[in-house]
FIKOL-609636 format. One record per residue (C-alpha): residue in one letter; y negated, x negated, z. Coordinates in steps of 0.001 Angstrom, whole numbers, plus 500000, padded with zeros to 6 digits. Layout:
# FIKOL-609636
AYXZ ...
This chain:
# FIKOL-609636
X077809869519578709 X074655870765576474 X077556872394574138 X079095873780577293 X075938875558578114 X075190876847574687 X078663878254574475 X078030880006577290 X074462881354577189 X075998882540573516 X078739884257575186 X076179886078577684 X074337887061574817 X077503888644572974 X077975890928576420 X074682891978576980 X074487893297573092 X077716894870573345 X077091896553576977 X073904897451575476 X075860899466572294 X077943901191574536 X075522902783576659 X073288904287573760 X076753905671572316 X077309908882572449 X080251911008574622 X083381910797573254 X085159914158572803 X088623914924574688 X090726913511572060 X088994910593571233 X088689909744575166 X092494910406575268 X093107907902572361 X090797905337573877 X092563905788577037 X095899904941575591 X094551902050574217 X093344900917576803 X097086901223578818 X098865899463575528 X096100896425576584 X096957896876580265 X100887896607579509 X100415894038577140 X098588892150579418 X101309892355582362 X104370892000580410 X102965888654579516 X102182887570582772 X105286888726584246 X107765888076581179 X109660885020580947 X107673883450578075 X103922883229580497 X103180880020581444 X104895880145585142 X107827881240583683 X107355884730584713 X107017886813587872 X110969887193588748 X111355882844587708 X108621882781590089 X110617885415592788 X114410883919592481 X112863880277592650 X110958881001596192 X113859883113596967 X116397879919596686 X113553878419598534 X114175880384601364 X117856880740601520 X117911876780601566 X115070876552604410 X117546879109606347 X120497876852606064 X118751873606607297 X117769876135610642 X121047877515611009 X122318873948611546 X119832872813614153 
């Protein structure tokens, strides 16, 4: 638990230095705003296409969509014969 806590009051630490670097940085000009922009989308679509591929831990978004969708069509046939 100690470890647990050091970890994490290191981790805090790590944040406030780098929040602290990037508000004494300077502006960045058009082009490098445009490029930091983009790189921030690649992260963004990096990011989704593993939550929603097939290899992310729940098997994906449309696993996830077809599976509740069987669900469904099975909870509509056990009505339909009430």
């Amino acid at each position: 638990m100690l470890q647990r806590h050091i970890s994490l009051s290191s981790a805090m630490h790590d944040i406030d230095l780098v929040v602290e670097k990037g508000q004494a940085a300077t502006e960045l000009s058009a082009t490098e705003q445009k490029q930091a922009d983009l790189a921030n989308l690649e992260l963004l679509v990096s990011r989704i296409a593993d939550q929603v591929g097939p290899k992310s831990d729940g098997g994906g978004t449309l696993k996830q969509i077809k599976e509740f969708n069987a669900f469904l069509e099975r909870t509509a046939g056990v009505l339909e014969h009430r």
